[in-house]
N, CA, C and O atoms as a GROMACS GRO file, in nm:
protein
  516
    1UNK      N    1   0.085  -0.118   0.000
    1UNK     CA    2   0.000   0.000   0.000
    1UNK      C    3   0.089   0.123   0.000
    1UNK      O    4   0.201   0.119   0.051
    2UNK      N    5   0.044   0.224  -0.052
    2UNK     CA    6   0.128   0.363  -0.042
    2UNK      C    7   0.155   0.398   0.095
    2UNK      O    8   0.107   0.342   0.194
    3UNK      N    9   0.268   0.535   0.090
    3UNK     CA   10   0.270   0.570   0.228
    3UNK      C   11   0.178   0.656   0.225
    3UNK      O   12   0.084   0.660   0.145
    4UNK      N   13   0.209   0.749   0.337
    4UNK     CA   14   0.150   0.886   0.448
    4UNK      C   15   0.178   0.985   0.327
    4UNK      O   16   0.086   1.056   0.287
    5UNK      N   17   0.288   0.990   0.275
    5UNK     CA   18   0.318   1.105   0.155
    5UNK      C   19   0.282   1.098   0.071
    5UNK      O   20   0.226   1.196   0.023
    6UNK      N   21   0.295   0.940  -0.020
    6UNK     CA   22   0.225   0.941  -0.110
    6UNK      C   23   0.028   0.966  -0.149
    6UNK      O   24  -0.045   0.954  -0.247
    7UNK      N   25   0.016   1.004  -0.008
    7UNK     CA   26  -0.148   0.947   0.030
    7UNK      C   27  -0.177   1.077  -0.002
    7UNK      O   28  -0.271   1.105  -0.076
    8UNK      N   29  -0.106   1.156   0.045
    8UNK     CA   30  -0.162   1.310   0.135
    8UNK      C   31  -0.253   1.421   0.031
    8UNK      O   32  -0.326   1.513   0.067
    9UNK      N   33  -0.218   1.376  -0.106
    9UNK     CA   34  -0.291   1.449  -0.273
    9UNK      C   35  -0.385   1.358  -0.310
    9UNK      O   36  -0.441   1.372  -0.419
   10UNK      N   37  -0.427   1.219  -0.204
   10UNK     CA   38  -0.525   1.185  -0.329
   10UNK      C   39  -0.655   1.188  -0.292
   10UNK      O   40  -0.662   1.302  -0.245
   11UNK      N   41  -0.774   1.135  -0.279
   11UNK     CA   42  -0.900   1.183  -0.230
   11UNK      C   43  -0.932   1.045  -0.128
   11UNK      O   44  -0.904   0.935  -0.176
   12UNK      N   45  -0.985   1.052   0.000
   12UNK     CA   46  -1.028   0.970   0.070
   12UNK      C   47  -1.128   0.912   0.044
   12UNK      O   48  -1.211   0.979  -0.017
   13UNK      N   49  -1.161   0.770   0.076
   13UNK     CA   50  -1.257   0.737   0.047
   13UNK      C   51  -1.406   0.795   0.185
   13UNK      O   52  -1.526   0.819   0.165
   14UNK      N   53  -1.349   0.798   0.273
   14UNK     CA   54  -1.393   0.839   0.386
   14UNK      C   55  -1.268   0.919   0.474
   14UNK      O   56  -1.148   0.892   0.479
   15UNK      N   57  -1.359   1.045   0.552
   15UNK     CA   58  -1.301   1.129   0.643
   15UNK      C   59  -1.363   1.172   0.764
   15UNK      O   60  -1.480   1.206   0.775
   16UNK      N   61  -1.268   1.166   0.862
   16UNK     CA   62  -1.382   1.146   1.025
   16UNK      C   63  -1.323   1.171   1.086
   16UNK      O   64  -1.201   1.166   1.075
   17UNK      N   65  -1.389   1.210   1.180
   17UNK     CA   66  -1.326   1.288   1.331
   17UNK      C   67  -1.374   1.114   1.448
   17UNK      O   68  -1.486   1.066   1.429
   18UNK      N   69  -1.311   1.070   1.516
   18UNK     CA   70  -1.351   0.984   1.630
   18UNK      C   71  -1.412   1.132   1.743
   18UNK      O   72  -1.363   1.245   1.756
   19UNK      N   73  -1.542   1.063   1.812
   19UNK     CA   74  -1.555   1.162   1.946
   19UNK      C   75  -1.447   1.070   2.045
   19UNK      O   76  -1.355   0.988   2.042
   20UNK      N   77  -1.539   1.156   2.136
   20UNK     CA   78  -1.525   1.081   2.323
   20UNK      C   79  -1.584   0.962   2.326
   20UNK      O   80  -1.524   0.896   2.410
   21UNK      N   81  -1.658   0.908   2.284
   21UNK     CA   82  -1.816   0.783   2.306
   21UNK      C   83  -1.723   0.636   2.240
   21UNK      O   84  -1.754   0.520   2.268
   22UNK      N   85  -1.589   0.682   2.136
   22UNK     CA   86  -1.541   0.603   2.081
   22UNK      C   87  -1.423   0.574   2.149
   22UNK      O   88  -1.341   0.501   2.094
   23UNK      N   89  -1.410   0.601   2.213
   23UNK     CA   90  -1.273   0.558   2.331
   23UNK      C   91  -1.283   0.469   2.436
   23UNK      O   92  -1.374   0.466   2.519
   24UNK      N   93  -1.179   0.392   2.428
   24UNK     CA   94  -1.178   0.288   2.526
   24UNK      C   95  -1.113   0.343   2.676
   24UNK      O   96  -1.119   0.466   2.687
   25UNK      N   97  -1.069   0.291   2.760
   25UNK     CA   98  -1.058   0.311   2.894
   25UNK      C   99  -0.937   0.359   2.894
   25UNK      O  100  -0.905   0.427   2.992
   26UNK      N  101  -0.860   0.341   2.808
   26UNK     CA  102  -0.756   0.459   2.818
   26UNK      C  103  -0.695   0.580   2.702
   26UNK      O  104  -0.594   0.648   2.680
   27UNK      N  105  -0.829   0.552   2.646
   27UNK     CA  106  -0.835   0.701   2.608
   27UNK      C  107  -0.784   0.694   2.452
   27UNK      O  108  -0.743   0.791   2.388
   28UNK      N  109  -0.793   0.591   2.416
   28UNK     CA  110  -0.771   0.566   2.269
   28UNK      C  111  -0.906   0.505   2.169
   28UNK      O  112  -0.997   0.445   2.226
   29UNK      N  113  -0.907   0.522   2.047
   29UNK     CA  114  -0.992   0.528   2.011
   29UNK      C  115  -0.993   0.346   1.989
   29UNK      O  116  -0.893   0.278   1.964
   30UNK      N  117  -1.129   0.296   2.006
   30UNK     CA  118  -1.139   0.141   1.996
   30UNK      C  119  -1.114   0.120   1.880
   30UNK      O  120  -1.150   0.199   1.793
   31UNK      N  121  -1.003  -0.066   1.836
   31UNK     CA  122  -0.986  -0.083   1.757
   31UNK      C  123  -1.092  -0.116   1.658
   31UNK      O  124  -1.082  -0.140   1.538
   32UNK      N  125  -1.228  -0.110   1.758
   32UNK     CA  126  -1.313  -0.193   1.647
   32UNK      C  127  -1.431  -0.084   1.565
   32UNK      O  128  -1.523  -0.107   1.486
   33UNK      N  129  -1.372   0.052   1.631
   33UNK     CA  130  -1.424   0.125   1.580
   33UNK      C  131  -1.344   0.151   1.434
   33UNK      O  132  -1.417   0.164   1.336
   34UNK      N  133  -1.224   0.158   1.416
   34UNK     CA  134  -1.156   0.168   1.305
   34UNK      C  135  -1.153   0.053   1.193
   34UNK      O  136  -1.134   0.071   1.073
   35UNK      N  137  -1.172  -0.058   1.253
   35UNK     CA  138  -1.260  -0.168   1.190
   35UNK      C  139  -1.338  -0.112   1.100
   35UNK      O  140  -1.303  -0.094   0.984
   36UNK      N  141  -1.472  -0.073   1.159
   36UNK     CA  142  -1.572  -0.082   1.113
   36UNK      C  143  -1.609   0.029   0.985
   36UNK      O  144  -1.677   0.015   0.883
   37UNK      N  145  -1.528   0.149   1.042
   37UNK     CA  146  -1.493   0.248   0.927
   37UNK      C  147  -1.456   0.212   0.816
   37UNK      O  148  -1.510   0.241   0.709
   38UNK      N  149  -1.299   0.106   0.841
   38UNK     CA  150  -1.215   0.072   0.714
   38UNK      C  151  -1.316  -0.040   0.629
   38UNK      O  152  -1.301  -0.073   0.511
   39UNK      N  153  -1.409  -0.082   0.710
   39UNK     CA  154  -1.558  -0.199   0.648
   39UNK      C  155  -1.603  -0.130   0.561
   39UNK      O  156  -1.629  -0.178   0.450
   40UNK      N  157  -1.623  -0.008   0.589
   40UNK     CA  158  -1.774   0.117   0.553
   40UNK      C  159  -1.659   0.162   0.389
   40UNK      O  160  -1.712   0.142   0.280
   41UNK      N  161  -1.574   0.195   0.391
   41UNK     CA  162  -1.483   0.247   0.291
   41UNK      C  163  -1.433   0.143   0.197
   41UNK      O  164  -1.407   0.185   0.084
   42UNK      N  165  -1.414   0.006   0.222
   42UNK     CA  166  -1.377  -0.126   0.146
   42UNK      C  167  -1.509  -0.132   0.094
   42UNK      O  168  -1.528  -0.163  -0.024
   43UNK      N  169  -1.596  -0.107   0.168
   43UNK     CA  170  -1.763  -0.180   0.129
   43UNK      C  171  -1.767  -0.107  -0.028
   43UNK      O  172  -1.762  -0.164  -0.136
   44UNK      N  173  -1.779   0.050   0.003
   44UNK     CA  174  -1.794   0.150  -0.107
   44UNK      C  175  -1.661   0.114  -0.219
   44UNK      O  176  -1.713   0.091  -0.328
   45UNK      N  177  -1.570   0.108  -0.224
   45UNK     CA  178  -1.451   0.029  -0.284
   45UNK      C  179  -1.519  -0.064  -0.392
   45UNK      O  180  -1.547  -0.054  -0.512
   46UNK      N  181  -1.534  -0.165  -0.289
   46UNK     CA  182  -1.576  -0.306  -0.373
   46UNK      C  183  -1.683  -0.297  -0.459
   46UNK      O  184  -1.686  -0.340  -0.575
   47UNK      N  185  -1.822  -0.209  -0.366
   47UNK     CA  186  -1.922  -0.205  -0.476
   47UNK      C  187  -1.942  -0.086  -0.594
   47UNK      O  188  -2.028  -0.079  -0.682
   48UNK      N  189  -1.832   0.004  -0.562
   48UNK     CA  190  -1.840   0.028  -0.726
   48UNK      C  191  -1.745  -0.056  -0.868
   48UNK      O  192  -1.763  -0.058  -0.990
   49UNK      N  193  -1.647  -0.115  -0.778
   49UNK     CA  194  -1.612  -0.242  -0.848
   49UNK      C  195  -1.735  -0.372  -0.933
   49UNK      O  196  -1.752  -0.414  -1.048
   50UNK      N  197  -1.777  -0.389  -0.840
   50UNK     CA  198  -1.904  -0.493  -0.845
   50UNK      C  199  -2.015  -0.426  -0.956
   50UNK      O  200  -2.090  -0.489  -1.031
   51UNK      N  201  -2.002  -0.279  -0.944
   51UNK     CA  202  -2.131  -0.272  -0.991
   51UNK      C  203  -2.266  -0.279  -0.932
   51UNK      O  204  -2.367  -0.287  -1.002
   52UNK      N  205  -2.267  -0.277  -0.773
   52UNK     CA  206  -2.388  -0.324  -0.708
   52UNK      C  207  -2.347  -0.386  -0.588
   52UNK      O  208  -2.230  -0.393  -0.553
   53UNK      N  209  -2.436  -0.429  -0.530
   53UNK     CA  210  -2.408  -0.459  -0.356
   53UNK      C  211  -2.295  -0.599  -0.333
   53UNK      O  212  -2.258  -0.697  -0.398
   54UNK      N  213  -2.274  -0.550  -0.224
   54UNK     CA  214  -2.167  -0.596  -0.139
   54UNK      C  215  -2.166  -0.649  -0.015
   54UNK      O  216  -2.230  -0.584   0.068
   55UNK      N  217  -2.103  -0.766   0.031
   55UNK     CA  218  -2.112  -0.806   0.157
   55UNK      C  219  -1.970  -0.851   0.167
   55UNK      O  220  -1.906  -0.902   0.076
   56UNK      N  221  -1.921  -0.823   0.309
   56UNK     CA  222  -1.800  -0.807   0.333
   56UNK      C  223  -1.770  -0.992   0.394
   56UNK      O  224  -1.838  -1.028   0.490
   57UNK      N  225  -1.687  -1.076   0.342
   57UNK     CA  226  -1.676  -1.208   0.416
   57UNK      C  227  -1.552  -1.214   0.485
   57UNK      O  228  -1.541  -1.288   0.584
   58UNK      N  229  -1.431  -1.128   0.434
   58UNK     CA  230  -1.323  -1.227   0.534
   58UNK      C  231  -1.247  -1.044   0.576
   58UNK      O  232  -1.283  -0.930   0.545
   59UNK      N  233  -1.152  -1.089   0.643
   59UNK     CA  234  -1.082  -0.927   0.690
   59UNK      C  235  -0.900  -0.989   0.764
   59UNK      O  236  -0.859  -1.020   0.876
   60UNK      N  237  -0.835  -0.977   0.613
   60UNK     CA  238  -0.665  -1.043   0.637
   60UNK      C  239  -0.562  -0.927   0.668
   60UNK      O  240  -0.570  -0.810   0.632
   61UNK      N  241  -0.452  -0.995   0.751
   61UNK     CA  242  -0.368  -0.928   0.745
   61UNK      C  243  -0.360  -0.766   0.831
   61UNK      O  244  -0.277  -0.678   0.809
   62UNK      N  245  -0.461  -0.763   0.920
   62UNK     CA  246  -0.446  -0.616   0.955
   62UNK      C  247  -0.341  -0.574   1.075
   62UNK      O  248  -0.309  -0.656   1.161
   63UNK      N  249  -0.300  -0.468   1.074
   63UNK     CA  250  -0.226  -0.446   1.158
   63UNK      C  251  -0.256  -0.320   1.174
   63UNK      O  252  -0.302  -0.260   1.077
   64UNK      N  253  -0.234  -0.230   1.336
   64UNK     CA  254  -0.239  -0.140   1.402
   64UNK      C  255  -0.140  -0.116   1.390
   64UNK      O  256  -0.070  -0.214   1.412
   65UNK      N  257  -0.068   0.001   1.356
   65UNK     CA  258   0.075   0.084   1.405
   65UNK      C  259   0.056   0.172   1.477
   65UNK      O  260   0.123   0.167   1.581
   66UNK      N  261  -0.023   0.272   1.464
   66UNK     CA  262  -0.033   0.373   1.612
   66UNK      C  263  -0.165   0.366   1.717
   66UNK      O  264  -0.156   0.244   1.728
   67UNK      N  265  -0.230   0.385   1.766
   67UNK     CA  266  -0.334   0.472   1.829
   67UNK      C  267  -0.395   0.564   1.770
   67UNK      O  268  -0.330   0.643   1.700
   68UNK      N  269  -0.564   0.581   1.787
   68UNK     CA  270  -0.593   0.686   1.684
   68UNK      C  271  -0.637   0.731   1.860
   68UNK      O  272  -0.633   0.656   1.958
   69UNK      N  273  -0.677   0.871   1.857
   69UNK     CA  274  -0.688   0.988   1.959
   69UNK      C  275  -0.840   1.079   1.904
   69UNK      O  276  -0.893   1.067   1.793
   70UNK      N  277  -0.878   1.150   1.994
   70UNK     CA  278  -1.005   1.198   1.983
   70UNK      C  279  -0.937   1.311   1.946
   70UNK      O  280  -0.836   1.359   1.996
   71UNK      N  281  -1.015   1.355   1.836
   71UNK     CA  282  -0.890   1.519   1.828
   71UNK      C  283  -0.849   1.479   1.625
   71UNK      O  284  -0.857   1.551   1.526
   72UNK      N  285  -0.810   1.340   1.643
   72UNK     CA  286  -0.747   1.316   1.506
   72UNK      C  287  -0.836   1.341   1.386
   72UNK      O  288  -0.958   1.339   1.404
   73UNK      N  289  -0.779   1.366   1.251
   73UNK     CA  290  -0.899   1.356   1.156
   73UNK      C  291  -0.841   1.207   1.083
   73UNK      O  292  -0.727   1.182   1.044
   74UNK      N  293  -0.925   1.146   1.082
   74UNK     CA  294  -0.857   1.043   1.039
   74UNK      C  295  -0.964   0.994   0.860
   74UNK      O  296  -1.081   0.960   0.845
   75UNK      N  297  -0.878   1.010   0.785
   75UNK     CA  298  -0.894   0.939   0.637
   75UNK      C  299  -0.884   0.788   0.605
   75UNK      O  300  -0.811   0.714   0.672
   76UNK      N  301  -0.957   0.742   0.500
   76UNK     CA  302  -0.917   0.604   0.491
   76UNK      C  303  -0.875   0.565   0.367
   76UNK      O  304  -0.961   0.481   0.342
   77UNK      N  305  -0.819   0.567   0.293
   77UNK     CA  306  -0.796   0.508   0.148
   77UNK      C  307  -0.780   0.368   0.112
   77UNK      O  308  -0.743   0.286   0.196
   78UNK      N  309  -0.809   0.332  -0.027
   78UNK     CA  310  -0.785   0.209  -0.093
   78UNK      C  311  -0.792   0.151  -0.256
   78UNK      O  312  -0.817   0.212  -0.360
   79UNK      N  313  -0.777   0.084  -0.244
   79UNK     CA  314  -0.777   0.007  -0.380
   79UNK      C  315  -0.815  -0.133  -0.409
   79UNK      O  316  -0.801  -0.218  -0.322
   80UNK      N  317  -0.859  -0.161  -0.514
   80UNK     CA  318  -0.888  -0.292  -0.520
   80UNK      C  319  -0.748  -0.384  -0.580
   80UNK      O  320  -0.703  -0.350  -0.690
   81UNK      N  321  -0.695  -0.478  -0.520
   81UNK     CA  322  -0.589  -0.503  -0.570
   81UNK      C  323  -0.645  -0.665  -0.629
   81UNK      O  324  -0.550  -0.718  -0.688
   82UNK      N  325  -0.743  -0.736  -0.630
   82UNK     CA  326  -0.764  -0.875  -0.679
   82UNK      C  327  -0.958  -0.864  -0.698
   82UNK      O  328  -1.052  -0.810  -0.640
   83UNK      N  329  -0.932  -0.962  -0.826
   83UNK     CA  330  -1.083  -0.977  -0.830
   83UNK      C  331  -1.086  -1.133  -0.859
   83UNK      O  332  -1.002  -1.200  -0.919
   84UNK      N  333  -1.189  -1.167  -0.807
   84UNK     CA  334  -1.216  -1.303  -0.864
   84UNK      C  335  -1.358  -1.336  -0.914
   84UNK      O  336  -1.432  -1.246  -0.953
   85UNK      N  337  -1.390  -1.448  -0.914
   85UNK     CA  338  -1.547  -1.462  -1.035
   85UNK      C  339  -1.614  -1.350  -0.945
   85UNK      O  340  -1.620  -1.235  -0.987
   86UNK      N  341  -1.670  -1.389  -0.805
   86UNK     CA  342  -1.757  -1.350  -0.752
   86UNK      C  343  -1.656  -1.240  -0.674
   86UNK      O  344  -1.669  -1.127  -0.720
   87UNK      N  345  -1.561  -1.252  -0.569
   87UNK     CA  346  -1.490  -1.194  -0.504
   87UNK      C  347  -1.394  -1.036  -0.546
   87UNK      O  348  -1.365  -1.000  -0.660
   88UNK      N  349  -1.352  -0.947  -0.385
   88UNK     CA  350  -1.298  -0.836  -0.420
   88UNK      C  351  -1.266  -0.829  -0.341
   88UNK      O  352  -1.334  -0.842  -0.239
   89UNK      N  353  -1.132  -0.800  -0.343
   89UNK     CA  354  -1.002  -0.803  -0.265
   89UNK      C  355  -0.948  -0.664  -0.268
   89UNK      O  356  -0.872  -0.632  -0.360
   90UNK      N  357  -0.996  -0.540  -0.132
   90UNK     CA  358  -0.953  -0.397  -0.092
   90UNK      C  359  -0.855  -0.387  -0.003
   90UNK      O  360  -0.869  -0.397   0.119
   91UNK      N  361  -0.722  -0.363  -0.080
   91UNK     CA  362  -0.641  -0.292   0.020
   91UNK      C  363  -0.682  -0.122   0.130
   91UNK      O  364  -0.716  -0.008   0.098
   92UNK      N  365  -0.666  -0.163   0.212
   92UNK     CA  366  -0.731  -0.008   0.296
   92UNK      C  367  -0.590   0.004   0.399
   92UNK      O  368  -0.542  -0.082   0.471
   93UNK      N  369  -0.551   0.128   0.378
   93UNK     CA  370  -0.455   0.200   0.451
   93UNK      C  371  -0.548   0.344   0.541
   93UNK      O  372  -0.601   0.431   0.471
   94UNK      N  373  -0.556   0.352   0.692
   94UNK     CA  374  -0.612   0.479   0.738
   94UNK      C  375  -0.469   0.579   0.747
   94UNK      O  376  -0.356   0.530   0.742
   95UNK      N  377  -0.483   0.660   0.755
   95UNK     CA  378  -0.357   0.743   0.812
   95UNK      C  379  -0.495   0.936   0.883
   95UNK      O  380  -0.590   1.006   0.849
   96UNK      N  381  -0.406   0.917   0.976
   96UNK     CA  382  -0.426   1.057   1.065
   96UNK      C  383  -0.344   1.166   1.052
   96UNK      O  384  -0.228   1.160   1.009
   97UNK      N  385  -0.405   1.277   1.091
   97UNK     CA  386  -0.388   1.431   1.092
   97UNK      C  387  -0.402   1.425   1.271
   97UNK      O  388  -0.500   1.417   1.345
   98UNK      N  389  -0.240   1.433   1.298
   98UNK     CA  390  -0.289   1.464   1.457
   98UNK      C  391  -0.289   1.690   1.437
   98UNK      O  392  -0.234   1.765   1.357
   99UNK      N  393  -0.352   1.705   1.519
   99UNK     CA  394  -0.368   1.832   1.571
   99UNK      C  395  -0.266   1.925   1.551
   99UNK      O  396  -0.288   2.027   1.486
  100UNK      N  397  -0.157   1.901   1.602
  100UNK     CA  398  -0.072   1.979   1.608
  100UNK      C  399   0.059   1.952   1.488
  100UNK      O  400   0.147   2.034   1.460
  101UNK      N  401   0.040   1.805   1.425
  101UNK     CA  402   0.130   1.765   1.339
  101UNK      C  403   0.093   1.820   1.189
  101UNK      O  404  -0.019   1.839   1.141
  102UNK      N  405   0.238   1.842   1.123
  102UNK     CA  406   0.228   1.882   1.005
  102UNK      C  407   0.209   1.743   0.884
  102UNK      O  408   0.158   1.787   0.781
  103UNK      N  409   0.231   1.628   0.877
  103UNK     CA  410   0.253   1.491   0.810
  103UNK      C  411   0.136   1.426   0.851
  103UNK      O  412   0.110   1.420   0.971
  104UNK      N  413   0.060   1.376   0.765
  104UNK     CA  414  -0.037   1.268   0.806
  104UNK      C  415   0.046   1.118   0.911
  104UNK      O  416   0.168   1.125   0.919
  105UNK      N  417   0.002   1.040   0.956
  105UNK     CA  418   0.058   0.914   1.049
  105UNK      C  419  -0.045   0.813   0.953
  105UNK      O  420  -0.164   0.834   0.930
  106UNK      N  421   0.033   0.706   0.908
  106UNK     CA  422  -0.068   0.541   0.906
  106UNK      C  423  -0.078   0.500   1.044
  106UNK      O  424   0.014   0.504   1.126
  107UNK      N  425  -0.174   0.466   1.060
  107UNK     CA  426  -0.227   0.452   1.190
  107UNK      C  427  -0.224   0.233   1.201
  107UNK      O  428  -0.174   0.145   1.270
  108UNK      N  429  -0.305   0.248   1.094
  108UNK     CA  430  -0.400   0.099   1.047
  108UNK      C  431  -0.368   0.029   0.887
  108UNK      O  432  -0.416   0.098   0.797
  109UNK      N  433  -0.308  -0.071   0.849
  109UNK     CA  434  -0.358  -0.111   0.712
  109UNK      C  435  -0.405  -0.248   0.688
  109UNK      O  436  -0.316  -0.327   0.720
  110UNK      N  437  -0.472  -0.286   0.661
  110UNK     CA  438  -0.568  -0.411   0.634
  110UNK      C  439  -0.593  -0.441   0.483
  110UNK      O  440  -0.579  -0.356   0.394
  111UNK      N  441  -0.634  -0.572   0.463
  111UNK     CA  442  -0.713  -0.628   0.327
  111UNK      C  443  -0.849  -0.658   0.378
  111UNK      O  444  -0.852  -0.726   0.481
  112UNK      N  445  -0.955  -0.623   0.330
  112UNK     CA  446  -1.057  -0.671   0.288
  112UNK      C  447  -1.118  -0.754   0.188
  112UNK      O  448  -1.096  -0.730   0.069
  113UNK      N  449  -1.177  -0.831   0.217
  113UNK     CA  450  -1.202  -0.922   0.059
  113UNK      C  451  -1.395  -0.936   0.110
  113UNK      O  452  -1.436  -0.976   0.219
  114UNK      N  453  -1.491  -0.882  -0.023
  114UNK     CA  454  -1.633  -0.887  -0.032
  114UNK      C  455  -1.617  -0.988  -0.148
  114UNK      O  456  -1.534  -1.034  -0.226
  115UNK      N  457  -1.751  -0.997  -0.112
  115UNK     CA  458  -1.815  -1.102  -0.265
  115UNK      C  459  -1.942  -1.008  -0.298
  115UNK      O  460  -2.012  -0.941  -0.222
  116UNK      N  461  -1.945  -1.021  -0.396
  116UNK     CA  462  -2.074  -0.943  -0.532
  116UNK      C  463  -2.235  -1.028  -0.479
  116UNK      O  464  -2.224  -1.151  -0.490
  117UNK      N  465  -2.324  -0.998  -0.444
  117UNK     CA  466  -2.447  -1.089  -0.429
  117UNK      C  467  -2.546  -1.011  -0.497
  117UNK      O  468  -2.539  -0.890  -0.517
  118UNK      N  469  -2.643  -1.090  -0.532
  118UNK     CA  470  -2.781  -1.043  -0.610
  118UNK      C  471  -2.841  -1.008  -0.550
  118UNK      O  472  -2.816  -1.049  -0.437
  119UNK      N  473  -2.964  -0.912  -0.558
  119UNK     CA  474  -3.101  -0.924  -0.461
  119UNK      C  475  -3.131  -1.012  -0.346
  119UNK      O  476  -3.191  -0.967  -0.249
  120UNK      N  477  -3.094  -1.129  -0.353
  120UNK     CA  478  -3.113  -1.241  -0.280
  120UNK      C  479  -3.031  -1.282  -0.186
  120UNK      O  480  -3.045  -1.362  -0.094
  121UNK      N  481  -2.935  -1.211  -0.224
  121UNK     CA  482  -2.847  -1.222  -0.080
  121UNK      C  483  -2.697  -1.345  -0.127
  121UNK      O  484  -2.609  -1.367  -0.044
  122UNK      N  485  -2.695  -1.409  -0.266
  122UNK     CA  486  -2.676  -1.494  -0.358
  122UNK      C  487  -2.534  -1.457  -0.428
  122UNK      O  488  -2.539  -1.369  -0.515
  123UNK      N  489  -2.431  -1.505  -0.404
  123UNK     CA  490  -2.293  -1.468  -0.499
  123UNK      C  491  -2.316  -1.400  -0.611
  123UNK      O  492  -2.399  -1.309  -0.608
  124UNK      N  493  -2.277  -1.417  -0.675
  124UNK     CA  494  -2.318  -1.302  -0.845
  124UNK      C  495  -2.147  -1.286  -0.905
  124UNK      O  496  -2.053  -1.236  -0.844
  125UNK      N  497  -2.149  -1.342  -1.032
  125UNK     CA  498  -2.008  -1.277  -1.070
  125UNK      C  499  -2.013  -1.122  -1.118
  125UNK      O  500  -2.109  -1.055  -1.155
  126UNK      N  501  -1.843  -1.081  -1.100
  126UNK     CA  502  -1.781  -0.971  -1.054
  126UNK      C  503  -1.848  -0.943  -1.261
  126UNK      O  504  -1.879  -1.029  -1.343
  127UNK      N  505  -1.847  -0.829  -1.271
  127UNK     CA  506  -1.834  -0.794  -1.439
  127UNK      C  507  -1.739  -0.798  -1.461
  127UNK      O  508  -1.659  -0.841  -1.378
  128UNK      N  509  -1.692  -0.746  -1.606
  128UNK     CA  510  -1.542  -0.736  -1.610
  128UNK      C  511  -1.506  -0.575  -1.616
  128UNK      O  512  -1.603  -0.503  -1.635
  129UNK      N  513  -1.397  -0.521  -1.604
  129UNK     CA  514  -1.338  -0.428  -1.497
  129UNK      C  515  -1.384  -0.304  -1.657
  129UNK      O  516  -1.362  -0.183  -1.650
   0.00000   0.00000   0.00000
């Protein structure tokens, strides 16, 4: 995935402030809140890939490098790096704007992988790109 520099010109897929309500007991923002963001931003990823809805099945490879903080603006970016019949495979890198810092921070980077489903809730192959 790109870095913090290379990131800093291109457009987020999502951009957010964490409150207070999202902090755990010592004062950092829960990991599963950043989860669920980098879900919300892979989701949008995949289904304009797809062409149509999305359901998220597996979540590889993630790793935490910093702490995110109430205060931070935190961005999420990505890409689709694999497709398969049905399947979509989103690289997602977050990186933060602390307050007082001039450089964005990667905070988080993960893979996501969705599959394409029909109306029905039903696999569906991917179109072609």
């Amino acid at each position: 995935m790109a870095s913090a520099g290379d990131l800093k010109h291109a457009d987020p897929i999502i951009r957010t402030a964490p409150q207070p309500r999202d902090c755990n007991a010592s004062g950092d923002i829960f990991g599963g809140w950043v989860l669920s963001q980098m879900d919300i931003a892979g989701g949008v990823t995949a289904a304009r890939r797809a062409r149509g809805r999305v359901v998220t099945v597996a979540v590889q490879a993630m790793t935490f490098h910093q702490p995110i903080r109430v205060g931070d603006i935190v961005s999420i970016y990505g890409n689709v790096t694999k497709v398969g019949r049905t399947s979509i495979h989103v690289e997602l890198v977050t990186l933060v704007q602390r307050q007082l810092a001039e450089e964005p921070i990667t905070v988080t980077e993960g893979t996501y992988i969705f599959v394409a489903v029909d109306e029905n809730g039903r696999p569906r192959p991917v179109p072609p790109a």
